[in-house]
C-alpha positions in Angstrom: 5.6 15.4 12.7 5.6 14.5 8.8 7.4 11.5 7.2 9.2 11.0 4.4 7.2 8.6 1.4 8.3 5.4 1.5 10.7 5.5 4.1 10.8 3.2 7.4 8.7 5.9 9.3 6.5 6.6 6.5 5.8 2.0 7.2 5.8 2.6 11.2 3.5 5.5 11.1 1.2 3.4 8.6 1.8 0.2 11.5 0.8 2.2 14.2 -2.0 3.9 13.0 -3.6 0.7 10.9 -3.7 -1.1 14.7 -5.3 1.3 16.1 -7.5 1.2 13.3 -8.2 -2.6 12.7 -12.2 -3.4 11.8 -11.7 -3.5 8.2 -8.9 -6.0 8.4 -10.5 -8.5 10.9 -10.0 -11.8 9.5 -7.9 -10.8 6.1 -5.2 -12.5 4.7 -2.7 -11.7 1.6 0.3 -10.2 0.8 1.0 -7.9 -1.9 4.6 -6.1 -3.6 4.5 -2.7 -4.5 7.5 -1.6 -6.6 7.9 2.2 -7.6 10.8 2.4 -9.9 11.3 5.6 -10.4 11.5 6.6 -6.7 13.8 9.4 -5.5 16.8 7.9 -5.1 16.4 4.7 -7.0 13.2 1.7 -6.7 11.6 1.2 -3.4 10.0 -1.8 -2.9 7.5 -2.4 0.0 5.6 -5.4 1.2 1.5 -4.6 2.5 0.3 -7.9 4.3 -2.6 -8.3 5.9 -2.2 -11.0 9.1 -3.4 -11.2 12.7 -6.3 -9.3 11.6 -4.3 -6.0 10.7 -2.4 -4.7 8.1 1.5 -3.7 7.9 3.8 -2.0 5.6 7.3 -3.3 5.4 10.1 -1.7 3.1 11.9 -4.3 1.2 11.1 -7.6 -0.4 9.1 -10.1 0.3 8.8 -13.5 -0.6 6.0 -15.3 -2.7 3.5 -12.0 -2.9 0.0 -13.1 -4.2 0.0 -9.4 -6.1 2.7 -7.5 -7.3 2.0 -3.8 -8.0 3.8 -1.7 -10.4 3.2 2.4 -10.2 5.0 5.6 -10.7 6.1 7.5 -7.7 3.7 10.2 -9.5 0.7 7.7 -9.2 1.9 5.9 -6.3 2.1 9.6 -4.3 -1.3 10.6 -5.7 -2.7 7.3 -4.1 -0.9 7.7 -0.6 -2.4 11.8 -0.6 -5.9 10.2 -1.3 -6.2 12.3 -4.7 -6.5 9.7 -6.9 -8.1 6.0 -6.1 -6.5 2.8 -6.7 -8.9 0.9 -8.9 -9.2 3.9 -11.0 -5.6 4.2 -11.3 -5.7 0.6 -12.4 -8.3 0.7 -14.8 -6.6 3.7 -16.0 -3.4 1.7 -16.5 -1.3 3.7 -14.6 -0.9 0.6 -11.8 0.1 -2.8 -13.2 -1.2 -5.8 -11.5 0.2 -9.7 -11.6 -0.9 -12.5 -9.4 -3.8 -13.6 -8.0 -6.3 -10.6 -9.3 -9.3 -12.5 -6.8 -7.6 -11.4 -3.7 -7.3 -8.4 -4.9 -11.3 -8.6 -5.1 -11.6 -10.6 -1.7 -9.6 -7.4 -0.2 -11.4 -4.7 -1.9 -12.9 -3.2 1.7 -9.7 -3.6 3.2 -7.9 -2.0 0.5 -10.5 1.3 1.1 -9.4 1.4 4.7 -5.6 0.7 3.4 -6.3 3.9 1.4 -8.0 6.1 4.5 -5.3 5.3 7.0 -2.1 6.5 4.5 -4.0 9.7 3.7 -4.0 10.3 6.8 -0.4 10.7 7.5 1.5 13.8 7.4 3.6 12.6 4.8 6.2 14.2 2.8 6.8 13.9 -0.9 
């Protein structure tokens, strides 16, 4: 069953499959905002924290991130298919970065796995 981008399902799906999943986030901690403006039907915002040695999407807010990430739905799609890599895209300056760029670094192997697990989700765009 496919879900929809950066819907609740699209988060549970993520949830489910991250626990199952959970090596790479044993003993991580940091919460980051990811804002995509230009989302079909308006900005989506979505919280990825990593707590309790996993990680979890939630949709919405969240207060106090230690990084907020800005990205197009176009790069922020390209990310979640596994087609185009998140540093890249950064250094590219197609993701905008503010806060606390060293957990960004301290996460870096977490963030790999973050990457694995949402491509693979049957997701739709």
């Amino acid at each position: 069953m496919s879900v929809r981008f950066l819907s609740k399902e699209w988060a549970d799906e993520f949830n489910t499959r991250a626990a199952a999943d959970n090596a790479a986030f044993k003993g991580k901690k940091g919460t980051f905002m990811n804002v995509i403006p230009d989302a079909p039907g308006g900005e989506v915002r979505y919280a990825l924290r990593f707590a309790d040695d996993t990680a979890t999407i939630t949709i919405g807010d969240v207060a106090d991130p230690e990084v907020t990430m800005n990205q197009s739905y176009e790069t922020g799609a390209a990310i979640n298919r596994g087609e185009l890599d998140g540093q890249k895209a950064f250094m590219q300056g197609k993701v905008k970065l503010t806060g606390k760029m060293i957990k960004m670094m301290q996460l870096r192997g977490a963030l790999t796995q973050i990457s694995k697990v949402l491509a693979s989700i049957d997701t739709d765009y």
